[in-house]
C-alpha positions in Angstrom: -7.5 4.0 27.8 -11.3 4.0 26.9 -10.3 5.4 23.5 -8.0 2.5 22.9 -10.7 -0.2 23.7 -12.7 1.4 21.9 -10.5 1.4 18.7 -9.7 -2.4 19.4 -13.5 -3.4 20.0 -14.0 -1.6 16.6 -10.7 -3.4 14.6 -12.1 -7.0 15.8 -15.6 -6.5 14.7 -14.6 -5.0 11.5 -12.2 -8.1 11.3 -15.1 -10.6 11.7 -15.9 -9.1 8.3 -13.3 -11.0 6.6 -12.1 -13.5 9.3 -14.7 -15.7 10.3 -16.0 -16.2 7.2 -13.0 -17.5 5.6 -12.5 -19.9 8.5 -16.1 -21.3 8.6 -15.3 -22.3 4.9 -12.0 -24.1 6.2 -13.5 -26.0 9.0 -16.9 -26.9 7.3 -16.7 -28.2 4.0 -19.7 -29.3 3.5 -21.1 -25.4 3.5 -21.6 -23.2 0.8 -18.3 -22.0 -1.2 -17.3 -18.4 -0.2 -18.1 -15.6 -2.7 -15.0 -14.9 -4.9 -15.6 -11.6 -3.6 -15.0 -12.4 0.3 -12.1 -14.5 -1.0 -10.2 -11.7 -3.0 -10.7 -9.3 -0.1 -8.8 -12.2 2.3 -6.2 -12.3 0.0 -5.5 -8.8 -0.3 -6.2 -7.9 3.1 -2.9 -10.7 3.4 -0.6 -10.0 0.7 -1.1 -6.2 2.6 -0.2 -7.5 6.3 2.9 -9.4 4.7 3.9 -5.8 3.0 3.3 -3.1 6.2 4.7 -5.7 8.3 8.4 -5.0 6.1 8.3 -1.5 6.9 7.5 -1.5 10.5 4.1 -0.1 11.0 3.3 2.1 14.4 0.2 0.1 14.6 -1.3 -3.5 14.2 -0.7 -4.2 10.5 -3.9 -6.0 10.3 -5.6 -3.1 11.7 -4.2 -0.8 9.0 -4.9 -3.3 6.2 -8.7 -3.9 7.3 -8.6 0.1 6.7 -7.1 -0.4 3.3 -9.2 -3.1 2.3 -12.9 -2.2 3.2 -12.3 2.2 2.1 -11.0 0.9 -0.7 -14.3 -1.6 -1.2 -16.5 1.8 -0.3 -14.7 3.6 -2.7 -14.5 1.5 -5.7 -10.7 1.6 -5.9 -7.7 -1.1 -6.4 -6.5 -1.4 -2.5 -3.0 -2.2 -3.5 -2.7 1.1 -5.2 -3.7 2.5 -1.7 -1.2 0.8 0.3 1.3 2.0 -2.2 0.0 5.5 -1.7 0.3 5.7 1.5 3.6 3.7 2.1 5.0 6.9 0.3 2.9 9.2 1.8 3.6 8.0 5.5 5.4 4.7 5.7 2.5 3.4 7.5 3.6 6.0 10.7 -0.1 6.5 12.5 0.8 9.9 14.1 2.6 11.3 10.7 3.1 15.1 10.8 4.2 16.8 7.5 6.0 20.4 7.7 2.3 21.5 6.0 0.5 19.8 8.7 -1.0 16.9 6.5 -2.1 14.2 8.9 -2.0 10.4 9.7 -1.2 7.4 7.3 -3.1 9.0 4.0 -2.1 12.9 4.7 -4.6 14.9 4.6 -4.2 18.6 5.2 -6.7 20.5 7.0 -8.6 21.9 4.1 -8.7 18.2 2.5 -9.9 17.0 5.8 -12.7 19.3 6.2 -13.8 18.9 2.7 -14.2 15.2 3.2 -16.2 16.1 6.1 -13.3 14.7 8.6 -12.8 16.9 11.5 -9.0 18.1 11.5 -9.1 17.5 15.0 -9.9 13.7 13.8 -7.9 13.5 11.1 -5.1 10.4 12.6 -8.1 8.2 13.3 -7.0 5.1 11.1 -10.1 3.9 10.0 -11.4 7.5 8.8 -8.1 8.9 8.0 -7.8 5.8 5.1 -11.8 6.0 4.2 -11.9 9.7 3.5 -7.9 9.6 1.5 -8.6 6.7 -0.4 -11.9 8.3 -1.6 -10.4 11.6 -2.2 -7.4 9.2 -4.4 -10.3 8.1 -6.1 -12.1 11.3 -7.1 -8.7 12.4 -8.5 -9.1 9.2 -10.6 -12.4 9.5 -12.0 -11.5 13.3 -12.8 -8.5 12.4 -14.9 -10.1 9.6 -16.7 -8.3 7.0 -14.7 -5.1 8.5 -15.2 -3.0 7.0 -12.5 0.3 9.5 -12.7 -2.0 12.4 -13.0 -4.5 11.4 -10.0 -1.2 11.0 -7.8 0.3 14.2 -8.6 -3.0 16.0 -7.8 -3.7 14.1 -4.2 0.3 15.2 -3.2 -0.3 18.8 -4.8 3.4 19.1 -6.2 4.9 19.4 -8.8 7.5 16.1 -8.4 7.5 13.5 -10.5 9.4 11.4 -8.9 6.0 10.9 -6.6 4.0 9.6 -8.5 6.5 6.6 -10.1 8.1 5.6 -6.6 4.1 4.9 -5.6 3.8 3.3 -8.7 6.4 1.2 -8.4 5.4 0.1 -5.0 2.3 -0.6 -6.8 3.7 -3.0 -9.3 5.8 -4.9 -6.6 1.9 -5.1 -4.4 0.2 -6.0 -7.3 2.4 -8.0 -9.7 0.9 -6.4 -12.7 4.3 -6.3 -13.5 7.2 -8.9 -14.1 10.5 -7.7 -15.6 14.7 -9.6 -14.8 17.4 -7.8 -15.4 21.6 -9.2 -15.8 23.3 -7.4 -13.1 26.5 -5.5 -15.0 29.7 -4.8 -13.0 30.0 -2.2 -10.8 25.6 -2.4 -10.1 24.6 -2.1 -6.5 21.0 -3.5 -5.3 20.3 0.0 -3.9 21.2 1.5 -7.5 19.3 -0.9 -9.2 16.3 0.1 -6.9 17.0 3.4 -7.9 17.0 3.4 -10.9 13.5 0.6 -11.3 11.9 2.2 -8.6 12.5 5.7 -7.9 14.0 5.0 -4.5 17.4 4.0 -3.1 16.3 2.9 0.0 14.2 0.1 -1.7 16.3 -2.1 -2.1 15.3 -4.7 0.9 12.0 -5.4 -0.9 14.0 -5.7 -3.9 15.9 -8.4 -1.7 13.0 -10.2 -0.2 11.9 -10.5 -3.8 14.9 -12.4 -5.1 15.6 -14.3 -1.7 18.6 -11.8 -1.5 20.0 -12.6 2.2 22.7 -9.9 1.9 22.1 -7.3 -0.2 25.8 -6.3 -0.7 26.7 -9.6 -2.2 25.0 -9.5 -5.7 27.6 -10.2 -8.9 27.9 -9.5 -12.4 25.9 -11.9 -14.4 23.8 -12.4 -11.7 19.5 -12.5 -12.6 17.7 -10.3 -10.6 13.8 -9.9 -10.5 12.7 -6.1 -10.3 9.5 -6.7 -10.4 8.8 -3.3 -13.3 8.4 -3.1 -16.7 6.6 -5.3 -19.3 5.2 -8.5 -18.4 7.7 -11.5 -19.0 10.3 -9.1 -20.5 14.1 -9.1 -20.0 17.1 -6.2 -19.6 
């Protein structure tokens, strides 16, 4: 019990962060205009919320995406690419157990863990758990020159490369970097089309919520559907 006031004493403070400053701009005009800076993190910290909350999180979305938000601030990396990362890596489950024993939402194995200078025994705290994966992500990144694909395969240590692209594409549906409709063709499935944009089947109700798709098994040939991959403004 102590441990969980504790956690939720922490969560609200760290909120303030973001929080109150935003709604001091709201309610007081007259005051100074918010840094961009505390702006963009509001936003993301948002667009994240809206995205965990899909997937059905085993702990306060807001809580996870303050964690997201601020390691990803400490660590100088894109927090959407995080989210991503870990959507694949634990779909957001707090308590996530892998067969190697990799631990909480970013999966970090004993030996990972200890480097970092987390305590295994510590290792499915959420605020420390994101900090010391998204900065481990990130050392990846700076070691192979901002290669994105190569940086993911190195922080899952396998050989799959069907990793790496379904966090990518996760990415591009977080981030919009991307923006790419294709003409549904007879016999297409939104699960297969997920499949074969994303990397991932059981994608398809973000591919939904995307297009405003209230049944997913009603989609016809001819039909436009966003995938949300690909080049900028292009067409299939």
């Amino acid at each position: 019990m102590l441990n969980k006031l504790v956690d939720w004493v922490a969560y609200i403070l760290v909120g303030a962060i973001l929080v109150v400053p935003m709604t001091l701009a709201m309610i007081a005009p007259s005051a100074p205009t918010m840094p961009n800076e505390i702006v963009t993190r509001y936003q993301q910290h948002s667009r994240i919320v809206t995205y965990i909350d899909k997937v059905q999180p085993t702990a306060p979305s807001g809580r996870i995406a303050m964690a997201i938000v601020m390691s990803s601030k400490i660590c100088g990396i894109d927090p959407y690419l995080v989210t991503a990362l870990m959507h694949t890596e634990s779909t957001f489950v707090v308590d996530a157990t892998s067969e190697t024993g990799a631990r909480g939402l970013m999966q970090l194995i004993r030996s990972t863990s200890e480097s970092l200078g987390l305590p295994y025994a510590m290792a499915y705290d959420i605020e420390l758990n994101v900090e010391k994966g998204t900065c481990y992500l990130a050392q990846h990144l700076a070691t192979h020159k901002g290669r994105t694909d190569l940086a993911l395969k190195r922080y899952n240590g396998n050989d799959d490369p069907r990793f790496a692209k379904k966090v990518l594409s996760r990415f591009r549906i977080l981030a919009d970097t991307y923006e790419m409709t294709i003409t549904v063709k007879k016999g297409d499935t939104l699960a297969g089309i997920a499949e074969t944009y994303y990397g991932d089947a059981g994608m398809y109700p973000l591919l939904a919520e995307l297009n405003d798709i209230s049944n997913p098994n009603l989609i016809e040939a001819g039909q436009r559907i966003v995938v949300g991959s690909g080049t900028k403004g292009g067409e299939v």
